[in-house]
PyMOL Python script that loads the backbone (N, CA, C, O; Angstrom):
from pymol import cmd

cmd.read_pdbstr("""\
ATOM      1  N   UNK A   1       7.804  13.105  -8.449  1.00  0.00           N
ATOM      2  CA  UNK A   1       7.140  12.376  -7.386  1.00  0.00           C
ATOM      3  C   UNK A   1       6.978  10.910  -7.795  1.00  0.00           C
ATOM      4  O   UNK A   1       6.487  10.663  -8.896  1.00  0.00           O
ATOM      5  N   UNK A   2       7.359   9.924  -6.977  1.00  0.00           N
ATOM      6  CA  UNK A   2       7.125   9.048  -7.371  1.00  0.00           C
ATOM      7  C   UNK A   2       5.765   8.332  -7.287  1.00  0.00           C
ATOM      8  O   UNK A   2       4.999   8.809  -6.449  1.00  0.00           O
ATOM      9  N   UNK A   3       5.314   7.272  -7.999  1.00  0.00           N
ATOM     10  CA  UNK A   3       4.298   6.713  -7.875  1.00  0.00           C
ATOM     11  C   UNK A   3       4.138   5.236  -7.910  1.00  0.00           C
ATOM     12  O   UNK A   3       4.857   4.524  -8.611  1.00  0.00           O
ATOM     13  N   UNK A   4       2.952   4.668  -6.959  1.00  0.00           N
ATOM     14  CA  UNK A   4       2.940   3.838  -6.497  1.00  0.00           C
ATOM     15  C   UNK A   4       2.265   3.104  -7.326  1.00  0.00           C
ATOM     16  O   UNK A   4       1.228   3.574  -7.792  1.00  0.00           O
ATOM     17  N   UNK A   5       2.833   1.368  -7.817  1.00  0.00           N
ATOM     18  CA  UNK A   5       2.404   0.259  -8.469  1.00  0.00           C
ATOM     19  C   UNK A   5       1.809  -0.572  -7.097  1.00  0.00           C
ATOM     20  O   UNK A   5       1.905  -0.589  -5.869  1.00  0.00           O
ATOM     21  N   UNK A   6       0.847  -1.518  -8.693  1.00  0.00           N
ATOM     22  CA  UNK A   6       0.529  -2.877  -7.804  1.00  0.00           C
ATOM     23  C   UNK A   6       1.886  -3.707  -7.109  1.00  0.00           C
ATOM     24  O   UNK A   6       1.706  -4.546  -6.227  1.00  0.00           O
ATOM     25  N   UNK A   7       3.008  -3.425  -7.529  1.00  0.00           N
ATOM     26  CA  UNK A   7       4.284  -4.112  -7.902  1.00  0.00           C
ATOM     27  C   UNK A   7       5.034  -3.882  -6.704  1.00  0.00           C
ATOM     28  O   UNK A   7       5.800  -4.655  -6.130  1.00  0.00           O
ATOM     29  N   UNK A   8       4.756  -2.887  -6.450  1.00  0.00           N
ATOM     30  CA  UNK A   8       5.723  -2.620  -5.034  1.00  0.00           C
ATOM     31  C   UNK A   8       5.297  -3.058  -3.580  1.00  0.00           C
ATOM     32  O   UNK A   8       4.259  -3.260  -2.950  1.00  0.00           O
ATOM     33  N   UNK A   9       6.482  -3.090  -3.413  1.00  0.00           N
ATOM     34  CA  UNK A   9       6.162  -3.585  -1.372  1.00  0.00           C
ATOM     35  C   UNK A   9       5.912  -2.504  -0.673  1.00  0.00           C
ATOM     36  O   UNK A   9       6.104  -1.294  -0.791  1.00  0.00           O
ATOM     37  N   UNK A  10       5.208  -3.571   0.448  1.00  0.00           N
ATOM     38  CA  UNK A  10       3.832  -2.279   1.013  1.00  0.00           C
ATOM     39  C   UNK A  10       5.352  -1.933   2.101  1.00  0.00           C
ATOM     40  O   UNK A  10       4.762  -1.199   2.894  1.00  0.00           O
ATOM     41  N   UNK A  11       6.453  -1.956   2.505  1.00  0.00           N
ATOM     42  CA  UNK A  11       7.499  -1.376   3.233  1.00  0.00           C
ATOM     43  C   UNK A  11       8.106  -0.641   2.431  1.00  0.00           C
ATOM     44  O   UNK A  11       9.181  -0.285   2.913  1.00  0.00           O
ATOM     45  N   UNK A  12       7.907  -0.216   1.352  1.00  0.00           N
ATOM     46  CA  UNK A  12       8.437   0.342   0.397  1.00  0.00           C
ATOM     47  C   UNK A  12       7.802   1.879   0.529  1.00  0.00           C
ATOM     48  O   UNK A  12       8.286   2.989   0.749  1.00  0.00           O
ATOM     49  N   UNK A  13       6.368   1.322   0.260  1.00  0.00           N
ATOM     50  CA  UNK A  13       5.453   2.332   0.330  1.00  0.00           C
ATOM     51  C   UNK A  13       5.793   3.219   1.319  1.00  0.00           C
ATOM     52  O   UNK A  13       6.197   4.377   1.218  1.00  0.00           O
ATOM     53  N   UNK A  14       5.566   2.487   2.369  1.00  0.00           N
ATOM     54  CA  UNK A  14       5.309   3.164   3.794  1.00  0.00           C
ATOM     55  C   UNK A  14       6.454   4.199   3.685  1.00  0.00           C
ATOM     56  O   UNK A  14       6.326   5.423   3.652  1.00  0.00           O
ATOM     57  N   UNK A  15       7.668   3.432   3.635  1.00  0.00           N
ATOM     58  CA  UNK A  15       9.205   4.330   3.592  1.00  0.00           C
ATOM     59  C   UNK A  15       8.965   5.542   2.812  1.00  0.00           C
ATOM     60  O   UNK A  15       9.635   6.469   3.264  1.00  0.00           O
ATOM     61  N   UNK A  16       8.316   5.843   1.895  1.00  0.00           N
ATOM     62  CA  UNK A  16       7.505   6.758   0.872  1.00  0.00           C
ATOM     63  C   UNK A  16       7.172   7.579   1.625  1.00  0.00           C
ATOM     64  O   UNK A  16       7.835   8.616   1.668  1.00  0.00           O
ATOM     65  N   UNK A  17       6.014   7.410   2.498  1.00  0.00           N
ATOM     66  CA  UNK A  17       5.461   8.519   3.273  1.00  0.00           C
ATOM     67  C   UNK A  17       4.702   7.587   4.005  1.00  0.00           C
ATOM     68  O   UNK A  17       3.887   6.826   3.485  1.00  0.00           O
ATOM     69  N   UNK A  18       4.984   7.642   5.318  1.00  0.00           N
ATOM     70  CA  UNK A  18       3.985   7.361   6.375  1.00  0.00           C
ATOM     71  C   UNK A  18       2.697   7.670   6.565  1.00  0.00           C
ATOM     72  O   UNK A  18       2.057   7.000   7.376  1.00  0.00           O
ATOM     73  N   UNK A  19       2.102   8.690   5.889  1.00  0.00           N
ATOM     74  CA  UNK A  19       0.888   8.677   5.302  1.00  0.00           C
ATOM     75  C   UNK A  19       0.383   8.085   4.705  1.00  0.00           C
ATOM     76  O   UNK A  19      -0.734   8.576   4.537  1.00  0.00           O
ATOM     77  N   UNK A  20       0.531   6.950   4.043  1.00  0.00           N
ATOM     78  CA  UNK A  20       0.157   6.432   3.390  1.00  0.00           C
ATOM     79  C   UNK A  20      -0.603   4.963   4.540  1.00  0.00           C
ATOM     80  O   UNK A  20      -1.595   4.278   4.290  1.00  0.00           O
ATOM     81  N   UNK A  21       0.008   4.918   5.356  1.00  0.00           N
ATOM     82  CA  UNK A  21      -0.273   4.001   6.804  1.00  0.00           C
ATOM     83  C   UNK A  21      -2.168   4.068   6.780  1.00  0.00           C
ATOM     84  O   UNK A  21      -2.768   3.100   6.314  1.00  0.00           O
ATOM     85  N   UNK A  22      -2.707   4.904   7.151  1.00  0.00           N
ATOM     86  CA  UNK A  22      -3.824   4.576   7.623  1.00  0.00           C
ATOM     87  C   UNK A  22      -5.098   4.775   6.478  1.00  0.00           C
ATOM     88  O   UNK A  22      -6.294   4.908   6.735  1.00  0.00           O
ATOM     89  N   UNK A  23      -4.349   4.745   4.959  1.00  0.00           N
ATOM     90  CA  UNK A  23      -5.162   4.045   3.894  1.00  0.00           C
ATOM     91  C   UNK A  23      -4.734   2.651   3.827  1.00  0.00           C
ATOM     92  O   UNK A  23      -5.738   2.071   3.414  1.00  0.00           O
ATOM     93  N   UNK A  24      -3.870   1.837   3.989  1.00  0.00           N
ATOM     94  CA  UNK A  24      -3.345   0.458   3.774  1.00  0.00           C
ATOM     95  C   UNK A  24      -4.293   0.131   5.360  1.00  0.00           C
ATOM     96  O   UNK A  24      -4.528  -1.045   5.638  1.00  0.00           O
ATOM     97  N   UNK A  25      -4.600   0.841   5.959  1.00  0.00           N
ATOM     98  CA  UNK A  25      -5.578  -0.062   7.558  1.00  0.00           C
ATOM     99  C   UNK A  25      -7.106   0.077   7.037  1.00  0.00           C
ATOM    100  O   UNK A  25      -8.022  -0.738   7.136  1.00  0.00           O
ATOM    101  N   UNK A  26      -7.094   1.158   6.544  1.00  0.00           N
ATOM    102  CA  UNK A  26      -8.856   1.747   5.751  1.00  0.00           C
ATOM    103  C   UNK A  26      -9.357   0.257   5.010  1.00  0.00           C
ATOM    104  O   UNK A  26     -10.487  -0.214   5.135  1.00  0.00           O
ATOM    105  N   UNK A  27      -8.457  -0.236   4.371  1.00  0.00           N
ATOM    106  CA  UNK A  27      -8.456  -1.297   3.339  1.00  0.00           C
ATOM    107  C   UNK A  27      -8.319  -2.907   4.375  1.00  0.00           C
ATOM    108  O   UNK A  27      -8.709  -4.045   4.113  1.00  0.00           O
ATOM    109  N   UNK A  28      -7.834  -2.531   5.193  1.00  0.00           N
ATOM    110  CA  UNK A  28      -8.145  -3.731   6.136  1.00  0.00           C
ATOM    111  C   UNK A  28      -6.887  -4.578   6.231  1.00  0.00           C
ATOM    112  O   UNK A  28      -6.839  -5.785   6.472  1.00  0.00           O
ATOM    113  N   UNK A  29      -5.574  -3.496   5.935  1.00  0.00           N
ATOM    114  CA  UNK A  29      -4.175  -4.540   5.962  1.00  0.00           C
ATOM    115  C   UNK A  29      -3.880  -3.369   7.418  1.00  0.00           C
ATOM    116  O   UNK A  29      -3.798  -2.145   7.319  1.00  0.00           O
ATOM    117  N   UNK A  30      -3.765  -4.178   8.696  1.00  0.00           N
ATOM    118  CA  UNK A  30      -3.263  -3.651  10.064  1.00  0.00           C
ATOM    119  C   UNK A  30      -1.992  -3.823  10.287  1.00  0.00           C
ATOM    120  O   UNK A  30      -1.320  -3.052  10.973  1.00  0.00           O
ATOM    121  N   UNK A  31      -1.413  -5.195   9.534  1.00  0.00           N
ATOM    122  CA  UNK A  31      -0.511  -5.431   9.740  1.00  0.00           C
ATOM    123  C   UNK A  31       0.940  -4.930   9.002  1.00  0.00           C
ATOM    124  O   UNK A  31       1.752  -5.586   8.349  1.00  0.00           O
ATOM    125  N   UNK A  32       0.927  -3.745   9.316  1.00  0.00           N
ATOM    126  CA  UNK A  32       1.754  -2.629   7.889  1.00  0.00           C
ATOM    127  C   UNK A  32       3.323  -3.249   8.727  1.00  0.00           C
ATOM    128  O   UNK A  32       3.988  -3.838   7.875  1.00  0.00           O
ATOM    129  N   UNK A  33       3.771  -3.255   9.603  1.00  0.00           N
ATOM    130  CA  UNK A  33       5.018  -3.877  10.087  1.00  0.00           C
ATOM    131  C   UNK A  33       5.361  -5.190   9.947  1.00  0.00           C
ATOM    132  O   UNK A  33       6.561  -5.407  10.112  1.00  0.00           O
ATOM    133  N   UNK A  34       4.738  -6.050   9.717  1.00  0.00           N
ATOM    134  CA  UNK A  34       4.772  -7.452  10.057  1.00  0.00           C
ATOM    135  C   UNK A  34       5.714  -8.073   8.410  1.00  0.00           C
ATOM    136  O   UNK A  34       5.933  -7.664   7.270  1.00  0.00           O
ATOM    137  N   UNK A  35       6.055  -9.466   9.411  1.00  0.00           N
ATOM    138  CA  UNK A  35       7.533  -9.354   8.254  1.00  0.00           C
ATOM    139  C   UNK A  35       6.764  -9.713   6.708  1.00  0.00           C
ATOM    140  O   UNK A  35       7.577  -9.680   5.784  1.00  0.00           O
ATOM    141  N   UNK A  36       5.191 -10.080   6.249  1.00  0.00           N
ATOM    142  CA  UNK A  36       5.207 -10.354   5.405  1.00  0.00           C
ATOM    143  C   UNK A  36       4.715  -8.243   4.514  1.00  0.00           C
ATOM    144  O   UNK A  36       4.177  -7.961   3.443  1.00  0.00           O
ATOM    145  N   UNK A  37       5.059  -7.662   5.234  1.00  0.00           N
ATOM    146  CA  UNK A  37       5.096  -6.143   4.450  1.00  0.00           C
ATOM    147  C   UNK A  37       6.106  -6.079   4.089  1.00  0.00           C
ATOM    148  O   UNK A  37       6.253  -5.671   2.937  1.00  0.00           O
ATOM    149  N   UNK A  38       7.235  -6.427   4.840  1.00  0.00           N
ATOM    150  CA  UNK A  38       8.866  -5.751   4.053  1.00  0.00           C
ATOM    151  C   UNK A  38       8.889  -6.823   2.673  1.00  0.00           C
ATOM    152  O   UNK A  38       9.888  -6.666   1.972  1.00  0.00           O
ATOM    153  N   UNK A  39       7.948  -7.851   2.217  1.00  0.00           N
ATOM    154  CA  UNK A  39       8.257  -8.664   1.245  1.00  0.00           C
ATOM    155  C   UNK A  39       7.423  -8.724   0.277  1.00  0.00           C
ATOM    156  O   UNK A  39       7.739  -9.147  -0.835  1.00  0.00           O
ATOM    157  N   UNK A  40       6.311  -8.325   0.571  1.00  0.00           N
ATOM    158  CA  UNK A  40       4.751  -8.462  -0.452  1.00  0.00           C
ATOM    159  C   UNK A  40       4.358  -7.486  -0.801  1.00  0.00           C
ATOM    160  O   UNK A  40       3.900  -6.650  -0.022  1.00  0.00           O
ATOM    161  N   UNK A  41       4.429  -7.330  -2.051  1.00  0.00           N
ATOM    162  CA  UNK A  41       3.742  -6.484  -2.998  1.00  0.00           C
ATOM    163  C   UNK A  41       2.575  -6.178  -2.711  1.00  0.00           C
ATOM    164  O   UNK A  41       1.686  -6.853  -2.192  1.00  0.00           O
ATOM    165  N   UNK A  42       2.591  -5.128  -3.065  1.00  0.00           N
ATOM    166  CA  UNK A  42       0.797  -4.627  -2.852  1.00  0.00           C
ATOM    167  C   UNK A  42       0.073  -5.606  -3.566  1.00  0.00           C
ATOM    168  O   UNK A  42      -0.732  -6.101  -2.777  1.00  0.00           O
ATOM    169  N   UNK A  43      -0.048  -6.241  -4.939  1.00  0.00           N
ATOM    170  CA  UNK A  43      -0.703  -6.804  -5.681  1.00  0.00           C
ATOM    171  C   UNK A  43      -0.976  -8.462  -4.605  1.00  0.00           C
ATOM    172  O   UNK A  43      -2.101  -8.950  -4.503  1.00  0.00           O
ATOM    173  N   UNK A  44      -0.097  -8.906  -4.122  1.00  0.00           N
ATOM    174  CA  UNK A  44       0.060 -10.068  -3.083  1.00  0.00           C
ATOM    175  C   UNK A  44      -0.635  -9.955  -2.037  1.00  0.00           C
ATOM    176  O   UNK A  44      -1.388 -10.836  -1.623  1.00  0.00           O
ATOM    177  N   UNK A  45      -0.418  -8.639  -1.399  1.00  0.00           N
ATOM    178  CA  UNK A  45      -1.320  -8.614  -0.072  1.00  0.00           C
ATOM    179  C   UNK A  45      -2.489  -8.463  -0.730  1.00  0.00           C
ATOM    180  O   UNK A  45      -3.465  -8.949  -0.157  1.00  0.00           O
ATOM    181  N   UNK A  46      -2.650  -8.002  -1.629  1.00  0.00           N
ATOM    182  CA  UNK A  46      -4.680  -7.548  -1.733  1.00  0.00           C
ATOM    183  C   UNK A  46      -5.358  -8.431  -2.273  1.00  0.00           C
ATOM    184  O   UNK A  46      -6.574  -8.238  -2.302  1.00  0.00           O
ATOM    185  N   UNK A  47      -4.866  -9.559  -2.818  1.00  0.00           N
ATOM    186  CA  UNK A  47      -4.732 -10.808  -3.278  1.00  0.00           C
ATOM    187  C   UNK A  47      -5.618 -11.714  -1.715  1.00  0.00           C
ATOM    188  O   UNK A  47      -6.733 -12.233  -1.667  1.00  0.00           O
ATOM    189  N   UNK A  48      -4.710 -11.600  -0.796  1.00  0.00           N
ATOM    190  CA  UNK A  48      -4.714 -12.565   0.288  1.00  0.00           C
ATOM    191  C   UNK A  48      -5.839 -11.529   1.341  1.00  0.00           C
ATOM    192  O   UNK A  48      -6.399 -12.107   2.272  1.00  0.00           O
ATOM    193  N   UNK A  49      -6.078 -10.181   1.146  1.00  0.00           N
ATOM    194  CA  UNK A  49      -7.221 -10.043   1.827  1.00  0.00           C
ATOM    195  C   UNK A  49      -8.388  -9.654   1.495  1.00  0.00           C
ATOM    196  O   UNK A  49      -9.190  -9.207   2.314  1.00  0.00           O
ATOM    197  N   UNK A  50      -8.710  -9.823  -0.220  1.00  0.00           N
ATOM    198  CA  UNK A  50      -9.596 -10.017  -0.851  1.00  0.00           C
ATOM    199  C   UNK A  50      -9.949  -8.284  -1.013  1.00  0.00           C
ATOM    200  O   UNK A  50     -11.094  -7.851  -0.880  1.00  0.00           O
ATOM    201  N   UNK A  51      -9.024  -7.602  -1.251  1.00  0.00           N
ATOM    202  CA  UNK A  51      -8.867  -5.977  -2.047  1.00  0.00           C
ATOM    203  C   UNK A  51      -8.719  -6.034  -3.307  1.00  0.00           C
ATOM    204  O   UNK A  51      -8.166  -6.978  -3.872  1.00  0.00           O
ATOM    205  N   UNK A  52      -9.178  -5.068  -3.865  1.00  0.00           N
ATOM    206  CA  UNK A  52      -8.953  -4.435  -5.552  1.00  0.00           C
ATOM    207  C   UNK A  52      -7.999  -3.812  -5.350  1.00  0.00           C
ATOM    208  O   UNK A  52      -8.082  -2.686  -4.861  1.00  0.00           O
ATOM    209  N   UNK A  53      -6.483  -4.545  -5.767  1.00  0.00           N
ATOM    210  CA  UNK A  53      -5.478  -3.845  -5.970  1.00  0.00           C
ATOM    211  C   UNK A  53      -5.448  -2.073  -6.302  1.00  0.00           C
ATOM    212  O   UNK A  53      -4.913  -1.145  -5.697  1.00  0.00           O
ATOM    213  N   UNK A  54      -6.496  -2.144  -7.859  1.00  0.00           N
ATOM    214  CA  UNK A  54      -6.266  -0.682  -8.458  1.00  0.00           C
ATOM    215  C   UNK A  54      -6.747   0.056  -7.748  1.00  0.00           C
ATOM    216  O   UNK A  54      -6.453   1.234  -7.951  1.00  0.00           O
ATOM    217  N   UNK A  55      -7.921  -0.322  -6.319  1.00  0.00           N
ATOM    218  CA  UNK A  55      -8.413   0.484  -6.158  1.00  0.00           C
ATOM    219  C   UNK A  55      -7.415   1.505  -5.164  1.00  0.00           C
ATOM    220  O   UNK A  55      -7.146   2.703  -5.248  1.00  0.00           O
ATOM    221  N   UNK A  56      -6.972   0.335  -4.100  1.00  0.00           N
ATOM    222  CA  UNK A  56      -6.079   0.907  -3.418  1.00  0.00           C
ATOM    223  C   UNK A  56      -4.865   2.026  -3.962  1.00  0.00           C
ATOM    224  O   UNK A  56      -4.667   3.186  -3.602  1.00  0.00           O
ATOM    225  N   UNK A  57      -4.225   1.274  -4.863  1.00  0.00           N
ATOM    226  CA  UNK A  57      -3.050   2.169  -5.508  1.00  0.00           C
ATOM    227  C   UNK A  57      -3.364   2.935  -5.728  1.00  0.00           C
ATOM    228  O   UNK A  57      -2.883   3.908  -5.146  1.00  0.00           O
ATOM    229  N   UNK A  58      -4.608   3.193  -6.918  1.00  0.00           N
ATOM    230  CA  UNK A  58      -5.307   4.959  -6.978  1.00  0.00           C
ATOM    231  C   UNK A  58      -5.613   5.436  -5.804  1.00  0.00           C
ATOM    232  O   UNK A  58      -5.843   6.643  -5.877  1.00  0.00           O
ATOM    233  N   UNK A  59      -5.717   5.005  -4.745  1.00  0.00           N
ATOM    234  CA  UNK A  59      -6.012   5.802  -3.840  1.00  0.00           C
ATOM    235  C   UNK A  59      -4.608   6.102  -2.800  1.00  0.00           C
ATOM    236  O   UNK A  59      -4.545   7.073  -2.047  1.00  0.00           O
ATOM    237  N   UNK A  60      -3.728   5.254  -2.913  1.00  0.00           N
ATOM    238  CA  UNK A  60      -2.349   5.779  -2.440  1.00  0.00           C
ATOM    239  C   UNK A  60      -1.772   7.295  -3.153  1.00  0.00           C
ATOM    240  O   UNK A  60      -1.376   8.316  -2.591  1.00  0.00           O
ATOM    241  N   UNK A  61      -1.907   6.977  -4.575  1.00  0.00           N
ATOM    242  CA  UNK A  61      -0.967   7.891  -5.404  1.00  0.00           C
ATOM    243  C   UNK A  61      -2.394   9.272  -5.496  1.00  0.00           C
ATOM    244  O   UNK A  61      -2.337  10.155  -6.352  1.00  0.00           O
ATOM    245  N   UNK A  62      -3.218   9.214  -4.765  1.00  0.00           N
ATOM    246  CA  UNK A  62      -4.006  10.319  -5.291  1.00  0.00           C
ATOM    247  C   UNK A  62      -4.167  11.036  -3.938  1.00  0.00           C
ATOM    248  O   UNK A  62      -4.941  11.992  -3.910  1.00  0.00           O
ATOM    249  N   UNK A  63      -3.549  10.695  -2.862  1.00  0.00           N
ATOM    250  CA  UNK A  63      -2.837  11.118  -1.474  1.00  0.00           C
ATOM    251  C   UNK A  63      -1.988  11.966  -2.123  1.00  0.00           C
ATOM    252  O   UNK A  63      -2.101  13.159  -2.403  1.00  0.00           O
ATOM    253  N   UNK A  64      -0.558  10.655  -2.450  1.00  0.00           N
ATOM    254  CA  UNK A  64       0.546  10.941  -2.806  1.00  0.00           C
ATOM    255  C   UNK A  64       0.493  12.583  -3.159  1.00  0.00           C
ATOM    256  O   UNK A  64       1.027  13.438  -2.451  1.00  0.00           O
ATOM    257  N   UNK A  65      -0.229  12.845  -4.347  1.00  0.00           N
ATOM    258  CA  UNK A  65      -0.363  13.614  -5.667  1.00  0.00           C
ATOM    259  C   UNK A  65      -0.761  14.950  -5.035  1.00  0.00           C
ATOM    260  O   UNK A  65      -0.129  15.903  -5.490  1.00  0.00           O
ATOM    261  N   UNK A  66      -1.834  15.294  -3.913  1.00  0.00           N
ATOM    262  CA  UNK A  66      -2.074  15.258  -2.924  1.00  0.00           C
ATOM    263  C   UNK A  66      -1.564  16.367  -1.894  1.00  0.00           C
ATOM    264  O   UNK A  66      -2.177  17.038  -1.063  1.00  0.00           O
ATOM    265  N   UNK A  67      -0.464  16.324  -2.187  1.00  0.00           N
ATOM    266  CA  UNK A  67       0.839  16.547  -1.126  1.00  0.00           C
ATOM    267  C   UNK A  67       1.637  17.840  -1.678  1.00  0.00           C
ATOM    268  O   UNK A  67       2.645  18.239  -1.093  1.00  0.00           O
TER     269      UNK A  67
END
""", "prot")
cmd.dss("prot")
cmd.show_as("cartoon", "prot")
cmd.util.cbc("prot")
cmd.orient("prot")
């Protein structure tokens, strides 16, 4: 199973599992389509909307894990 870094793009993610969609909105990123997702790292977006990267990622991959 793979697992999710600060490092990766949040279109990356998504492509992962679409589940993962309405924890990246929980966190306050709505804009999961918009062209700056197919390019920005998780660590970038949470950066610019004032998120704890780790917190999110542990909470992607503990979905993920989850499954």
């Amino acid at each position: 199973m793979a697992r999710v870094t600060e490092d990766m793009i949040i279109r990356d993610v998504l492509l992962l599992d679409e589940g993962t969609a309405p924890i990246f909105m929980r966190h306050g990123m709505h804009c999961l389509f918009c062209p700056s997702a197919s390019g920005e790292s998780i660590k970038d977006a949470c950066a610019v909307h004032g998120i704890e990267a780790k917190m999110l990622v542990d909470e992607l991959n503990e979905y993920l894990e989850g499954k």
